[in-house]
C-alpha positions as CSV (number, residue, x, y, z in Angstrom):
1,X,-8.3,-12.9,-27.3
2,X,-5.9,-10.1,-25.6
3,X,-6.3,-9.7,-21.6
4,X,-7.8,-7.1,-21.8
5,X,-11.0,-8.6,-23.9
6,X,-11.0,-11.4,-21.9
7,X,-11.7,-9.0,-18.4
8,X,-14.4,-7.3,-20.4
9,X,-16.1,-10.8,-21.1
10,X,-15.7,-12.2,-17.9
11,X,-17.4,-8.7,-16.8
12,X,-20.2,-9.3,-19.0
13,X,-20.7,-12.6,-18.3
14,X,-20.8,-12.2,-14.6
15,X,-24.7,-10.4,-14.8
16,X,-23.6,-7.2,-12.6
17,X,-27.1,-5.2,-11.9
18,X,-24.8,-2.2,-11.9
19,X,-21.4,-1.1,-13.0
20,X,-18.5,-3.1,-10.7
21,X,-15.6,-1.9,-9.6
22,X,-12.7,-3.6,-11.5
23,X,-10.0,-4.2,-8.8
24,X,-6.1,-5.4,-10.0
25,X,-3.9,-6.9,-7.3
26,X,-1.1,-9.1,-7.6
27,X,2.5,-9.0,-6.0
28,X,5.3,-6.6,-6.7
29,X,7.0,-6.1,-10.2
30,X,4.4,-8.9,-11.6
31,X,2.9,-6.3,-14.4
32,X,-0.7,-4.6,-12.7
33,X,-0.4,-0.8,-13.3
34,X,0.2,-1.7,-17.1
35,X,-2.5,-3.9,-17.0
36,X,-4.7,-1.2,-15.8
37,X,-3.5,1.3,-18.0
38,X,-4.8,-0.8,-20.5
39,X,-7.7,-2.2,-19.5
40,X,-8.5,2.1,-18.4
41,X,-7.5,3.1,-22.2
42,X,-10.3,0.7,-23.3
43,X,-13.1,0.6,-21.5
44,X,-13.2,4.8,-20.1
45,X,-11.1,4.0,-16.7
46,X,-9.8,5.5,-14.1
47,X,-6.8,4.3,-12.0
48,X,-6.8,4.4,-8.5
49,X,-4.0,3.9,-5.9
50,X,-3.5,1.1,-3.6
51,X,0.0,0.8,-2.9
52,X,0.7,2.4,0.4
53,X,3.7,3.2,-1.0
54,X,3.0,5.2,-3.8
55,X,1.1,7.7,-2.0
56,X,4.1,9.5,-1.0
57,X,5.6,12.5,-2.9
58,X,9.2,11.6,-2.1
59,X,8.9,8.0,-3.5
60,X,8.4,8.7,-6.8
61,X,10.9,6.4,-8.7
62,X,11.9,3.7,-5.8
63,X,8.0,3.2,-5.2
64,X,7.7,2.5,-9.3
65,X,4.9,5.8,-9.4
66,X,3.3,6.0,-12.8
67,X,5.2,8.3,-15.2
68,X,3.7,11.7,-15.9
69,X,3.6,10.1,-19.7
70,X,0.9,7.4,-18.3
71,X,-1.0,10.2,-16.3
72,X,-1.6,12.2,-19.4
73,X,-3.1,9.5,-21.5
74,X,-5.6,8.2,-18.2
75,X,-6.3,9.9,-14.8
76,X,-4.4,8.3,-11.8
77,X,-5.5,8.9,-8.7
78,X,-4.0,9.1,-4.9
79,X,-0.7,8.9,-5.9
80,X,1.9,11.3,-4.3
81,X,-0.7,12.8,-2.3
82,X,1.3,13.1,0.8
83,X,4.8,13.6,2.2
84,X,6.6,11.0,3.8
85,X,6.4,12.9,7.6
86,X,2.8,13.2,7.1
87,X,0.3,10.7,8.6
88,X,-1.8,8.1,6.7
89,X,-3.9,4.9,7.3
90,X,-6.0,2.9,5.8
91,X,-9.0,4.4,6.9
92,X,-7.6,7.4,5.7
93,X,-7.6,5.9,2.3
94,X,-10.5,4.1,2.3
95,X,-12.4,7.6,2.7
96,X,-10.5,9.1,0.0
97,X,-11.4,6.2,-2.0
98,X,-15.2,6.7,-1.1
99,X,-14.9,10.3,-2.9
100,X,-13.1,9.8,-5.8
101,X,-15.5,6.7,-6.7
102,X,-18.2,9.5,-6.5
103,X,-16.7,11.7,-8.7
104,X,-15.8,8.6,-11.1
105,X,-19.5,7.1,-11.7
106,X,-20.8,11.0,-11.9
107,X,-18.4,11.3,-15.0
108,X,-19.8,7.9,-16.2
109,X,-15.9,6.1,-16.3
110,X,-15.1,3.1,-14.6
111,X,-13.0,2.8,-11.3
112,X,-10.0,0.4,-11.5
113,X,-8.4,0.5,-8.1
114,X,-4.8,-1.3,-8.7
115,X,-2.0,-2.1,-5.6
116,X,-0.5,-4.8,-4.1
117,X,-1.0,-3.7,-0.5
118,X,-3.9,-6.3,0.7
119,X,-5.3,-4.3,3.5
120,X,-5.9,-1.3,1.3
121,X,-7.3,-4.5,-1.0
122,X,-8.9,-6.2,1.9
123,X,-10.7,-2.9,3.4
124,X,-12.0,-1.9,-0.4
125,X,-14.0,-5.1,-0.5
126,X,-15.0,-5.9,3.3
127,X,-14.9,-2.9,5.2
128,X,-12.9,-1.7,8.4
129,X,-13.6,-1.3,11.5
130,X,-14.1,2.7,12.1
131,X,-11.6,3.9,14.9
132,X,-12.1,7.6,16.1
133,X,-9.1,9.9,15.3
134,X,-6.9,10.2,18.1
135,X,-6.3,13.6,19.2
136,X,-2.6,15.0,18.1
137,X,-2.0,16.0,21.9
138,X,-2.5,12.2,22.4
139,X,-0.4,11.0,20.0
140,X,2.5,13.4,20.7
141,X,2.5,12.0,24.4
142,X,2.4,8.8,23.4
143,X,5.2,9.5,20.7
144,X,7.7,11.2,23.7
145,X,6.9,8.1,26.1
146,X,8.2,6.0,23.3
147,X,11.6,8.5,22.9
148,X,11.9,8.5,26.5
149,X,11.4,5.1,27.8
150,X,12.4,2.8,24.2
151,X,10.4,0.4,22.4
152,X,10.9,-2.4,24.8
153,X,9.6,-1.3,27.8
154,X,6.9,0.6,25.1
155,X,6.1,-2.8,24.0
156,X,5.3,-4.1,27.7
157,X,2.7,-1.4,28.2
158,X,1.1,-2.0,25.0
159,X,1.0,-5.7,26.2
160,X,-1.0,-5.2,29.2
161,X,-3.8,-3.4,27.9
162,X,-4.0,-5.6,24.4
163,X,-2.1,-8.4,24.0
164,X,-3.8,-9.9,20.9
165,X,-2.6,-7.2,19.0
166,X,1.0,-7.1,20.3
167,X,1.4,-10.6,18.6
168,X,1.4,-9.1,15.1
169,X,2.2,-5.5,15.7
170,X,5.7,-4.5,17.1
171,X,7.1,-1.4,15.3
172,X,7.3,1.9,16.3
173,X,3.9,4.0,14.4
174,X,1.5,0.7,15.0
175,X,2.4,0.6,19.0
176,X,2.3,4.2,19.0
177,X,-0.8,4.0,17.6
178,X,-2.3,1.6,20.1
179,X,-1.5,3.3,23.2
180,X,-2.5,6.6,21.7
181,X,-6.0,4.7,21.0
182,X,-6.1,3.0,24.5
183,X,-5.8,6.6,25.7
184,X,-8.5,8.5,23.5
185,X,-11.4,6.0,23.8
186,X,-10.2,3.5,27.0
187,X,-10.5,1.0,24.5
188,X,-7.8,-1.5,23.1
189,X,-7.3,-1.4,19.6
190,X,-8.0,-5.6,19.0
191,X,-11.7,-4.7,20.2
192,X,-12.1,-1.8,18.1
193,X,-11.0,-4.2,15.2
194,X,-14.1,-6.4,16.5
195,X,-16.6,-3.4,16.3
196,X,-19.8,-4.1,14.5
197,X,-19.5,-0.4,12.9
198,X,-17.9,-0.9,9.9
199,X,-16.9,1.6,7.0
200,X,-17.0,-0.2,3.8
201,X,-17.8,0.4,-0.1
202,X,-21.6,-0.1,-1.3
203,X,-20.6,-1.4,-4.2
204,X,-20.2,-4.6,-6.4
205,X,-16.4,-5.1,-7.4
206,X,-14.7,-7.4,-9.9
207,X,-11.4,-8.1,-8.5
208,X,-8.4,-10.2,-10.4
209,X,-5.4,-11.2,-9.4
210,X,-2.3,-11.6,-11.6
211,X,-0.1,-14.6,-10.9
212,X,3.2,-15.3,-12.4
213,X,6.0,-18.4,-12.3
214,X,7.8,-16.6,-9.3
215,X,11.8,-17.0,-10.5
216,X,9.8,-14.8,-13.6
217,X,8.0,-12.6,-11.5
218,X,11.6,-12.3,-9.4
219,X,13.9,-11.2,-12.4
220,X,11.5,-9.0,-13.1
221,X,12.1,-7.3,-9.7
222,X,15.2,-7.6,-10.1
223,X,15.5,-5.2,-13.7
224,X,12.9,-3.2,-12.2
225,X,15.5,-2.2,-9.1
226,X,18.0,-1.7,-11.6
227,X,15.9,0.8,-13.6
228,X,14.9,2.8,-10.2
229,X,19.2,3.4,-9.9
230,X,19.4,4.5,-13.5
231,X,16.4,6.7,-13.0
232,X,17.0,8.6,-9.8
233,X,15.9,6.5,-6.7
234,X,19.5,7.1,-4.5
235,X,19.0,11.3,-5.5
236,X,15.4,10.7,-3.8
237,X,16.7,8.9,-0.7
238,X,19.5,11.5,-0.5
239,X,16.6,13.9,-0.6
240,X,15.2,12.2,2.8
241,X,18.5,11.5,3.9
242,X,19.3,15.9,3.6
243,X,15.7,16.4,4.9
244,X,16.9,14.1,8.4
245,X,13.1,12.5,8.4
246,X,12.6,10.4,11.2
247,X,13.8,7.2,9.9
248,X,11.2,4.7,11.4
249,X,7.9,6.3,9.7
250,X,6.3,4.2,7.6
251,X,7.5,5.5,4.4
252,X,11.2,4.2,5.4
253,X,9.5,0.8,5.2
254,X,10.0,1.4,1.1
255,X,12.1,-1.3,-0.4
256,X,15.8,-0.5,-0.9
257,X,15.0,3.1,0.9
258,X,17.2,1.9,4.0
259,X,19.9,-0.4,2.2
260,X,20.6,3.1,-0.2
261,X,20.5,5.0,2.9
262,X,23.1,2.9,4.5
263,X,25.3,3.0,1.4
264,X,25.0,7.1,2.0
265,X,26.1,7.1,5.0
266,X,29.2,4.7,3.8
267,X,28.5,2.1,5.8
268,X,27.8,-0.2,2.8
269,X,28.6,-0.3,-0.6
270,X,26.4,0.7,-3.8
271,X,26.5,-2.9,-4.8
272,X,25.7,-4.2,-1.6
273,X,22.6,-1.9,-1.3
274,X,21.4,-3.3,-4.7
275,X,21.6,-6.6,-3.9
276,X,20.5,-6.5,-0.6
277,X,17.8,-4.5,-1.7
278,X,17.1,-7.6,-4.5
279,X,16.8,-9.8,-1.8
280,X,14.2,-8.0,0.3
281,X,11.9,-7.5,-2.8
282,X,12.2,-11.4,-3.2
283,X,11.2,-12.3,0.3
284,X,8.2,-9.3,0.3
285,X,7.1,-11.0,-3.3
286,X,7.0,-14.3,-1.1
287,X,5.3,-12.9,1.6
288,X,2.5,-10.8,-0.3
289,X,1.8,-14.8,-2.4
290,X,1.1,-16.0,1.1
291,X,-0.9,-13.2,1.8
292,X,-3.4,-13.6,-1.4
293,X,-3.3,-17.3,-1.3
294,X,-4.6,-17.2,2.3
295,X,-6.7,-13.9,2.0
296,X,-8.2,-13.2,-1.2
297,X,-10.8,-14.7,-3.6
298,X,-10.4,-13.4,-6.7
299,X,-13.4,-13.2,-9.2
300,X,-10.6,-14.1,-11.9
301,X,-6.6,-15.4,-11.8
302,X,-4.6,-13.9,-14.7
303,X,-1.1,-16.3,-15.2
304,X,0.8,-14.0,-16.9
């Protein structure tokens, strides 16, 4: 029995009163988006983003974006969909999730949201808690009191009005984000996070997650980095480089993105961006296992 046929029966055998939505998650480089691509050639699917990551139009080949080969043969969706200097969070894609599901069951195919990003993952299947926008005055005063004053004193004015959250959150965009939302609604982000109001998906999922012996799952990183050089991922980071993006938005966060820059602007060499890039990808591999183990309850483990 292929993997593929073994999904479909543990589908069927589950007793869904309606149609679930198949979710694929898994760490980096282990193998999901051609499981999908699969599984969506068989069964009338359509792929779905949920690698924060690959929504970015710049990232192409270093964020391993399906090739315009795979998009031909079955619809991908929310990939590329903005620039790296444009905003995006999870709410943001939880709401474009929302519509594309619509459009999805009213062409009678079958969602398969695939990523490795677990709060994309986590909000899907639970909900999140629904912050009001902040407005972009708000934000842009919050963003020159970061410039002006620096991200340590930043950091103590974060503290004193939410202190939970500055435990886990100390870069740039999340403390930003915050204080902008202290501002707006005069009320810390921890307790929004607590609110009762939650936006989630009305719907029943199947979720799997693909597991791998990790030195495996590691090489395969590895070849994977090595195919992003041969394919064009230092032109793309010389693209941001040219384009003098602010280098601590989120997209930056991209592995290898800042080791190639460094070797651009010669303060490293090629080979010590690849490596060092390697490495990285190793300890993100470790720390998205720990994340799964810890977070997620798979309907089904795949060892692969």
């Amino acid at each position: 029995m292929s993997i593929t046929q073994l999904i479909e029966s543990k589908i069927l055998d589950s007793s869904f009163n309606e149609a679930p939505i198949i979710i694929i998650s898994g760490p980096t480089g282990i193998g999901k988006s051609n499981l999908a691509l699969s599984l969506a050639k068989k069964i009338n699917g359509v792929i779905i983003n949920a690698d924060s990551m690959q929504i970015y139009k710049e990232l192409k080949v270093i964020s391993s974006q399906p090739s315009n080969r795979d998009k031909k043969v079955v619809s991908h969706e929310l990939y590329s969909i903005r620039s790296i200097c444009q905003g995006f969070s999870v709410m943001d894609w939880l709401e474009l999730v929302e519509k594309k599901l619509d459009e999805i069951f009213y062409k009678n195919k079958v969602p398969i949201i695939v990523g490795g990003t677990g709060l994309y993952i986590k909000s899907a299947i639970n909900g999140i808690s629904k912050i009001p926008k902040v407005d972009k005055k708000v934000f842009d005063n919050c963003l020159k009191l970061f410039e002006k004053i620096g991200i340590i004193e930043f950091k103590k004015l974060v503290k004193k009005i939410d202190e939970n959250f500055i435990i886990k959150n100390i870069d740039k965009q999340r403390l930003i984000r915050a204080y902008s939302v202290y501002l707006q609604t005069g009320k810390a982000i921890s307790e929004w996070h607590k609110s009762s109001e939650i936006n989630r998906i009305y719907n029943t999922f199947f979720s799997i997650l693909l597991e791998q012996e990790r030195e495996k799952n590691y090489k395969n990183c590895e070849n994977r980095f090595d195919e992003f050089i041969d394919n064009g991922a230092i032109e793309e980071v010389r693209y941001l480089k040219e384009k003098n993006f602010d280098r601590s938005l989120p997209g930056f966060k991209c592995l290898g993105v800042n080791w190639i820059l460094k070797y651009l602007d010669k303060e490293i060499s090629l080979n010590d961006a690849i490596l060092l890039s390697k490495r990285d990808t190793r300890r993100y591999v470790k720390r998205q296992l720990t994340w799964f183990r810890h977070n997620f309850n798979p309907d089904l483990i795949l060892r692969i």
